[in-house]
C-alpha positions as CSV (number, residue, x, y, z in Angstrom):
1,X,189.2,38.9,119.2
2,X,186.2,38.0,117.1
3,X,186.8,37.2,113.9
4,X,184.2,37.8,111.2
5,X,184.2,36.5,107.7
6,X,182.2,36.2,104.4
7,X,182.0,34.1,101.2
8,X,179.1,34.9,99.1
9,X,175.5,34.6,100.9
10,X,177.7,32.8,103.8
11,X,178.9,34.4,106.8
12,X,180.4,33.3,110.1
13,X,181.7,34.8,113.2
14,X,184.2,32.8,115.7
15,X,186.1,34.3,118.7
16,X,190.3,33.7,118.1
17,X,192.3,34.3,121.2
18,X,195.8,33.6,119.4
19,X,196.5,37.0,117.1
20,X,198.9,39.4,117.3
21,X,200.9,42.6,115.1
22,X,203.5,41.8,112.5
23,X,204.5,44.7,111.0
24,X,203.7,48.2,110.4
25,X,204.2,49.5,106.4
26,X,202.4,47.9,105.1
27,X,200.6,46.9,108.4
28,X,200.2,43.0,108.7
29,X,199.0,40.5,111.2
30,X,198.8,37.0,112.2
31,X,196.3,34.9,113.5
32,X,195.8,30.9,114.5
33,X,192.6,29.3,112.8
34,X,192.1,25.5,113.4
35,X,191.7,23.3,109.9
36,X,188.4,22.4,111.8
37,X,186.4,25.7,111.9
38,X,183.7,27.3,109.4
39,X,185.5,30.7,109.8
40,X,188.8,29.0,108.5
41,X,186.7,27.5,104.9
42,X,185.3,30.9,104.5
43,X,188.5,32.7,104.6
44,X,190.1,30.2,102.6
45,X,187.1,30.5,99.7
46,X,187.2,34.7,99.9
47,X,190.4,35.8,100.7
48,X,189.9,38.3,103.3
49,X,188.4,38.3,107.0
50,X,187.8,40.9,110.0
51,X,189.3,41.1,113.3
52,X,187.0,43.0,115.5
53,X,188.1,44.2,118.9
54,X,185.2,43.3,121.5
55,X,185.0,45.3,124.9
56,X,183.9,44.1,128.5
57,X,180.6,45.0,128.1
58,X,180.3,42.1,125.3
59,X,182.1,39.6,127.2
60,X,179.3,36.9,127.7
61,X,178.5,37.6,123.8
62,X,182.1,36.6,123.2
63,X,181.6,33.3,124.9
64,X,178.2,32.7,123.1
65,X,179.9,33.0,120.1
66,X,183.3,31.4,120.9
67,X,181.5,27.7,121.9
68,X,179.2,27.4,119.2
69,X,179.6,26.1,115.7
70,X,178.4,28.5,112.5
71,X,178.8,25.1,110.4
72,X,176.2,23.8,112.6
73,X,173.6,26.3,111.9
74,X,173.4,25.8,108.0
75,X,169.8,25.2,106.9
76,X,168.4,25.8,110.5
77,X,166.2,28.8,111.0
78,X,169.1,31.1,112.2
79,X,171.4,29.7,109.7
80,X,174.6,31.9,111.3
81,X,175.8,32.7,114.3
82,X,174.4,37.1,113.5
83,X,171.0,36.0,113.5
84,X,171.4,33.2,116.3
85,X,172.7,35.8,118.6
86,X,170.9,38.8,117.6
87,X,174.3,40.4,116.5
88,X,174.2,43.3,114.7
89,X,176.7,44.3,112.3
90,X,177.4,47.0,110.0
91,X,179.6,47.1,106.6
92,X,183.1,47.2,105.8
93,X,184.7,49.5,103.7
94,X,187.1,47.4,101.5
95,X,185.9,43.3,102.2
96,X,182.9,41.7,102.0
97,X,183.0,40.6,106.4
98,X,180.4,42.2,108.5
99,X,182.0,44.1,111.1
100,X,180.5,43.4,114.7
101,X,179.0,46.4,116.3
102,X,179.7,47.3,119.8
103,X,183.2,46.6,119.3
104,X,185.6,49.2,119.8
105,X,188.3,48.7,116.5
106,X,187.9,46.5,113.6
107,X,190.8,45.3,111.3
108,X,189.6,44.8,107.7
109,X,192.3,42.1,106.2
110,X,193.2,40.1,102.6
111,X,194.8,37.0,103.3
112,X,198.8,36.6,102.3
113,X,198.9,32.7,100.7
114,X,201.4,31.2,102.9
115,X,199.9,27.4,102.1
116,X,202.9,25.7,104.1
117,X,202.4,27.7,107.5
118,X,198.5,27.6,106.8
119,X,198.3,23.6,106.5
120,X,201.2,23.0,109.1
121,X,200.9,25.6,111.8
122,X,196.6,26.5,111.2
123,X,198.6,30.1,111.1
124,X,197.6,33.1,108.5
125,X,199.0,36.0,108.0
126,X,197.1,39.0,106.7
127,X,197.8,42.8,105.2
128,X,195.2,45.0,107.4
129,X,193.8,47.1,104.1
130,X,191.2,49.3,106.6
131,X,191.5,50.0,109.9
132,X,188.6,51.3,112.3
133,X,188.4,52.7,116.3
134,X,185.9,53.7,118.4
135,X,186.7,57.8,118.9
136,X,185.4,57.3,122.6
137,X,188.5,55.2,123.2
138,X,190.8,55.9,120.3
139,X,192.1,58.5,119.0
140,X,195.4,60.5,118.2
141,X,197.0,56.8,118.0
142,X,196.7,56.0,121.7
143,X,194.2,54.4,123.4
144,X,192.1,56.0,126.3
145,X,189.4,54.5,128.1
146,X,189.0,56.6,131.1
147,X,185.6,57.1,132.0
148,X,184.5,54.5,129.3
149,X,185.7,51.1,131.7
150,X,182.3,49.1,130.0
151,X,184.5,50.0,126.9
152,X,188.1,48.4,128.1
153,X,189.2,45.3,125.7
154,X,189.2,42.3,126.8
155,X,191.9,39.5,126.9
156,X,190.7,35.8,127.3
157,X,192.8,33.9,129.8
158,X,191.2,30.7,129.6
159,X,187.6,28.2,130.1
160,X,185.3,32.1,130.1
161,X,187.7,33.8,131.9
162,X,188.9,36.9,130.8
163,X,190.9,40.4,131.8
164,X,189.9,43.8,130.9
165,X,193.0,46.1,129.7
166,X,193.9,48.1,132.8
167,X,195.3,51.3,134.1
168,X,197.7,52.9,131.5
169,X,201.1,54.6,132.3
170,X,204.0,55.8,130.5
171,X,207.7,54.9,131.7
């Protein structure tokens, strides 16, 4: 997952591999963001972050953005990882986080204080306030990417590896 975030004139992007559904009504989620990271101050200062669902067709963008600092850009020309990478975004509907385009669903979230499990497990949980999807590939509640396969999420596996959802069934 990418996850994109804002705090006044600052933004930031990161890639988070560790993420996953909590709960339905009201819909929450929970992702891993290391003390250490620019992404993690800027949630922390605003409240509220993206998750935005990249496809295999932005795989190597992914990686781009997953080993590279946005702290280490302040003051530089590109002084964030949108303008570094040439990454275009487009607005949410309810927080102030770009949303990445290209992607094919995008989470809008408001952080859920939870101090203890943020400072000892780098874990947040979040109530998803707006949710997005990609018509090509969603719709009716079900994914379908037949036909689209430059459009199949993506799954990191580990060191720029990564696996593309595959072949759906029903049992």
């Amino acid at each position: 997952m990418l996850v994109t975030t804002a705090n006044g004139d600052q933004t930031n992007v990161m890639a988070a591999a560790w993420n996953m559904p909590l709960d339905f009504e009201p819909p929450k989620i929970a992702i891993v963001i290391d003390r250490k990271t620019y992404t993690r101050e800027l949630i922390e200062a605003s409240g509220s972050f993206a998750i935005n669902v990249p496809c295999r067709a932005q795989a190597e963008m992914v990686v781009r953005v997953g080993a590279s600092s946005g702290r280490e850009l302040l003051g530089k020309e590109a002084d964030n990882k949108f303008t570094a990478f040439d990454l275009p975004t487009f607005a949410a509907s309810k927080i102030a986080a770009p949303l990445v385009t290209g992607c094919v669903a995008w989470l809008e979230c408001k952080l859920i204080a939870e101090p203890h499990i943020q400072d000892t497990y780098d874990l947040f949980l979040a109530e998803v306030v707006a949710a997005h999807a990609d018509e090509r590939v969603f719709s009716d509640g079900h994914w379908h990417f037949e036909g689209h396969d430059e459009l199949r999420t993506i799954h990191h596996v580990a060191g720029g590896n990564f696996m593309a959802i595959g072949e759906a069934f029903k049992a």
